[in-house]
C-alpha positions, 0 to 999 in steps of 0.5 A: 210509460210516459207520452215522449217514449211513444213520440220517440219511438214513432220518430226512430221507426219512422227514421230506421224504416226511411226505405219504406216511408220516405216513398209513402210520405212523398206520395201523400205530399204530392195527392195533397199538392194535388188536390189543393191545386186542382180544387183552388184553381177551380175556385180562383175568382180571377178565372171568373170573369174570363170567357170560357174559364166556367167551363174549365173550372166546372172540370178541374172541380170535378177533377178535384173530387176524382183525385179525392176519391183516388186519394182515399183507395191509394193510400189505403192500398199503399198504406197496407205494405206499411203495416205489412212490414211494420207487423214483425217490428210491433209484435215485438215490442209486443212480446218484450212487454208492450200492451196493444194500448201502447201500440196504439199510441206508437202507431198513432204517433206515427200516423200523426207525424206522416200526416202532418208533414204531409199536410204542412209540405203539400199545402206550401207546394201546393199555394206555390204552384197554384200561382203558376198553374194560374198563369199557365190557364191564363196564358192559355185563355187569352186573359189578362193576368191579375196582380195579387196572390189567391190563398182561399182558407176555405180551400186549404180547410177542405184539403186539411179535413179530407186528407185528416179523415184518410188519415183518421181512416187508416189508423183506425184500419191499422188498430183493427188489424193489430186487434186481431193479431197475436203477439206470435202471429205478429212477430212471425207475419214476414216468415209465415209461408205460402202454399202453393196456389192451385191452377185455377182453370175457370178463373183463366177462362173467365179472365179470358172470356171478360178480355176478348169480350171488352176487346170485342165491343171496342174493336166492332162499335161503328157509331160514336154514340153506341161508343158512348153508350157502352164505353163504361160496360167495355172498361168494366169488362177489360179490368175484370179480365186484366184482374183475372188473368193476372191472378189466375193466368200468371199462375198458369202460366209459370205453372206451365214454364216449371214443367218445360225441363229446359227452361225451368232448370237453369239458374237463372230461371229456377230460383224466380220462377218458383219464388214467383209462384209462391207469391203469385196469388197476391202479386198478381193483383199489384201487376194488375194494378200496374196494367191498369194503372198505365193504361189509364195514364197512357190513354188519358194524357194522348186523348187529352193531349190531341184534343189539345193539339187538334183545337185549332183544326176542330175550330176551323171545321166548326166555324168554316166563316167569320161571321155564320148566320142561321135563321127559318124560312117559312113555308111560301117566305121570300127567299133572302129577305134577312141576308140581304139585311144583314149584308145592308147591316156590314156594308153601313158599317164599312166592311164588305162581305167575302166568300159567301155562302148561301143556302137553304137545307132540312135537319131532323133526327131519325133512327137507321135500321139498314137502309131504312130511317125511322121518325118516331116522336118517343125512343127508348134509351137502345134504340136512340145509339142509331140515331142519325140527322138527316140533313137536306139540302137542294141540287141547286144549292149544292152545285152553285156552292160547289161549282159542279153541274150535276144532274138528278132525276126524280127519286134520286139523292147524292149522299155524303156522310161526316162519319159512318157511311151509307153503303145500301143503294136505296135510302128510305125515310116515310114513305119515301124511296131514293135511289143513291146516285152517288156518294159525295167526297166532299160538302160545302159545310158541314161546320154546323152539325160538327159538335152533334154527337149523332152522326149526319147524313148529307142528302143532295134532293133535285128540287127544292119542292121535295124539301117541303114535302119532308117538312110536312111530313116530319112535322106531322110526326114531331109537332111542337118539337118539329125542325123548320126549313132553315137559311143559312149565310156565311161569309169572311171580312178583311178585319182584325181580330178586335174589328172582328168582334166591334162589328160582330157585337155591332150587327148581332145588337142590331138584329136582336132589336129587328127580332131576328128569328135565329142564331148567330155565331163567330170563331172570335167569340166562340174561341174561349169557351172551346179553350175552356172545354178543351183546355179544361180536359187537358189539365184534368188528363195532365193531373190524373195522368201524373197522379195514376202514374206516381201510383204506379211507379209507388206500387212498383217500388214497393212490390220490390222492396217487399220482394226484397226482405222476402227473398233475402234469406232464401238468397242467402241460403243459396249463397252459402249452399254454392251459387256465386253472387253473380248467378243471384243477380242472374237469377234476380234479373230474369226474375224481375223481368219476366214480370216487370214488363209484362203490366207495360205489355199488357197495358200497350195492346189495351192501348191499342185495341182500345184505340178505335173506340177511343177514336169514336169518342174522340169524334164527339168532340170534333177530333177526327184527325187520326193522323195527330191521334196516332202520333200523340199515342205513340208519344206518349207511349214511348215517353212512358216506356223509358219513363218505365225501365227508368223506374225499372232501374231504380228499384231493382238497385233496391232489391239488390241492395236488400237481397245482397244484406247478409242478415235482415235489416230495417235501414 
């Protein structure tokens, strides 16, 4: 055999099976596309020097390897109904007087052909889009656009090896399951009955037990940090629960239709429930795959979109002023000293500070076992998820910044908590009892431990010498490691933007040089590093969103076509022993739909259960607008859902056309 009959007949299978490969071929062009772009942009060395780019390109870096990853596990799996389709077509060549070594070679042809258009096309899209995406984060910035075209070779060499190897792979899979397979076994893989699967009751119920048990964790953590701690051990457990049940489950439950008389024999469900359950034991993995899948679109595109949408009213909470000072304040230090400097600093320079705000307070870390908080030097890994700050500040203090008049006694706090509130009458901390004498709606600031993923107690003592005795003590506990007493002063200025920061930088280079014994931060300065983070996570969630999603609609697809050319004949048959055309499609149309939505179902209550913990981490990043959360959830949702029965629409008409054919084609 010469080498342009193996090119030749890879082109014509490759032509004649267009059903099946064009949808594949795609998909690889489009995780090709993908990856360049993402691993480009984190590469551009336009995005550099702009403030706040590293952050995102750290992210879209580490995106680039998520999608790499996917790449691998996706196309292996799609791949896998390929070769399921294929095998018929290869064992016959195989019984009309092929070697395997001759397989091989068609095979590896037509391996070479889908990996090189899909290289060759994603790369030019890829470039193409990669200027436009650039522009997008630019824009989004605040930068200036650079003129000139950014191609990095090394990018493109990268693309080319990783999806080479994927490629290299699954030919390599492809030779090892043709090797195993007689010419016979080949020839008859797509006629090869199943038994039917046994009701698996101990699976169910452990499918069960994982679900209720990740649903458990997610509806009952409180603290954002035990949110973050046990976040991977509750995905752990709803995917292996989402997996079982589907198997196991679904098996149960046609079982359970079939043995109710009046729905099972009836026309229109007869025929699908007992096609489904002959095939329910593999099919139940690709549903599954279809749940997870759209959860996985679903949370991470309304996440990442209200963090996107939230970022101005986050950055508005976390720098409450303009301009935001926080230095110590020693033990017996005179109370102003650096205020009144950094007031004298603004006024030498023309501008005039405006609403004010001044005030000493306490900060350190302790654990929280009900009413009682432990300061302990050394936790372990448990015990730090109940950490808390303990934030102090003085009665006069509080009532001159609030405009209030109240009064305390000795041994009584007012307490306001930013998120998990503190319910027990007497909060306890050293030796130290204090009875609540109210919980406040509000607090003057609380802007600077809004980014602190622990959550903050906000206690109101009556004077400022009990504020010095905690210093003391917490101090003997934490040593070297100790907070200090610290003053904080705040104010705005009537100046735009680039008046803003002249003055900020102005002021800041000035006290660096008095040595100035704290920090310093403004919103004009601090704005692009939050876009980057936030934007940076948007892009990550609009690409994995978009990639999970293109996953999903493909294993839809071809759970379709594949179901197709497996119930042909049997429709056929039906055809021909009386049932009229219109009651297949009857019959098809209950069939799709008593499995076609049922992963979109199952993936909006994940959604939902999930939707408290998602609101708790969501807090570690200062988004505690659960109004705009809700309202990006259930956008999302219902975008995704007519994108859904769209795609629904689509693929039936494939499975009609297939079921329709009177005998088996491959066109």
């Amino acid at each position: 055999m010469t080498r342009g009959l193996y090119r030749k007949l890879a082109a014509g299978n490759i032509r004649k099976n267009g059903k099946i490969y064009i949808p594949y071929v795609l998909t690889c062009i489009f995780t090709v596309t993908m990856y360049y772009m993402v691993l480009s942009l984190s590469k551009n060395p336009g995005l550099e020097k702009m403030l706040g780019a590293q952050t995102l390109m750290y992210l879209l870096q580490l995106g680039s390897l998520v999608i790499g990853g996917f790449s691998l596990v996706f196309l292996f799996y799609t791949n896998s109904f390929l070769m399921k389709r294929r095998k018929e077509e290869l064992g016959l060549y195989f019984v009309l007087g092929m070697e395997k070594r001759h397989l091989f070679r068609v095979l590896g042809w037509e391996t070479l052909y889908v990996g090189g258009v899909s290289l060759g096309v994603g790369l030019a899209l890829g470039v193409a889009l990669d200027k436009l995406m650039y522009l997008w984060i630019v824009r989004m910035l605040g930068g200036k656009v650079s003129l000139g075209f950014f191609f990095s070779g090394q990018v493109a060499k990268t693309t080319v090896q990783l999806f080479s190897g994927i490629f290299l792979l699954i030919y390599l899979l492809g030779i090892f399951q043709l090797q195993r397979a007689g010419g016979l076994e080949l020839l008859q893989s797509r006629h090869r009955g199943e038994r039917e699967p046994k009701s698996k009751w101990l699976m169910a119920l452990l499918g069960v037990i994982c679900l209720g048990g990740g649903y458990y964790l997610a509806l009952t953590m409180e603290n954002p940090l035990a949110s973050l701690a046990l976040f991977f051990p509750t995905v752990l457990l709803v995917l292996l629960g989402t997996y079982l049940l589907f198997t196991a489950g679904s098996i149960l439950l046609l079982k359970m239709l079939r043995r109710n008389p009046k729905f099972y024999y009836h026309p229109r469900h007869f025929t699908g429930v007992s096609g489904m359950l002959y095939r329910m034991k593999r099919n139940g993995v690709g549903l599954a795959n279809i749940c997870i899948l759209s959860t996985a679109v679903l949370i991470m595109i309304s996440s990442t979109s209200a963090m996107m949408l939230g970022m101005e009213g986050i950055l508005q909470k976390r720098y409450p002023q303009d301009f935001m000072f926080t230095f110590s304040r020693d033990v017996g230090e005179p109370k102003g000293q650096w205020t009144e400097e950094i007031r004298k600093l603004c006024v030498e320079r023309g501008v005039q500070p405006e609403k004010e705000i001044q005030y000493d307070s306490l900060v350190f870390t302790a654990l929280k076992e009900q009413d009682t908080f432990r300061v302990e030097r050394e936790t372990d890994i448990l015990s730090s998820i109940t950490v808390y700050n303990l934030f102090f500040v003085t009665l006069e203090d509080y009532n001159r910044l609030m405009g209030e008049e109240r009064v305390l006694e000795k041994g009584e706090i007012l307490l306001y908590s930013n998120r998990e509130r503190f319910d027990e009458p007497i909060l306890r901390v050293f030796d130290r009892e204090y009875r609540v004498a109210g919980h406040l709606e509000h607090f003057f600031d609380e802007g600077q431990l809004s980014p602190d993923i622990a959550s903050t107690q906000f206690i109101v003592l009556w004077d400022f010498q009990e504020m010095e005795e905690l210093y003391q003590l917490q101090k003997a506990v934490y040593q070297e490691y100790a907070s200090h007493i610290s003053s904080y002063y705040g104010f705005d200025i009537q100046a735009g933007e680039e008046e803003q920061v002249a003055l900020w930088r102005s002021v800041r280079e000035e006290l660096d040089q008095k040595g100035f014994p704290g920090s310093m931060e403004t919103l004009r300065e601090e704005r692009p590093d939050f876009l980057g983070v936030y934007g940076g996570f948007f892009f990550i969630g609009i690409f994995l969103g978009g990639l999970f999603g293109v996953a999903m609609v493909l294993i839809i697809y071809y759970k379709q076509v594949t179901e197709g050319y497996e119930d042909q004949e049997r429709f056929v048959v039906m055809q021909k022993v009386g049932m009229s055309w219109e009651e297949v499609r009857r019959s098809i149309h209950s069939q799709i739909l008593m499995v076609f939505f049922l992963p979109v179902l199952v993936a909006g209550l994940h959604v939902a259960v999930a939707f408290p913990l998602i609101s708790k981490l969501l807090l570690l990043f200062n988004l505690s607008d659960m109004g705009l959360q809700v309202r990006c959830t259930l956008v999302t949702f219902l975008i995704f859902v007519g994108l859904y029965v769209g795609v629904y629409g689509l693929t039936a008409r494939a499975y009609y056309q297939i079921v329709r054919r009177p005998s088996v084609s491959r066109g």
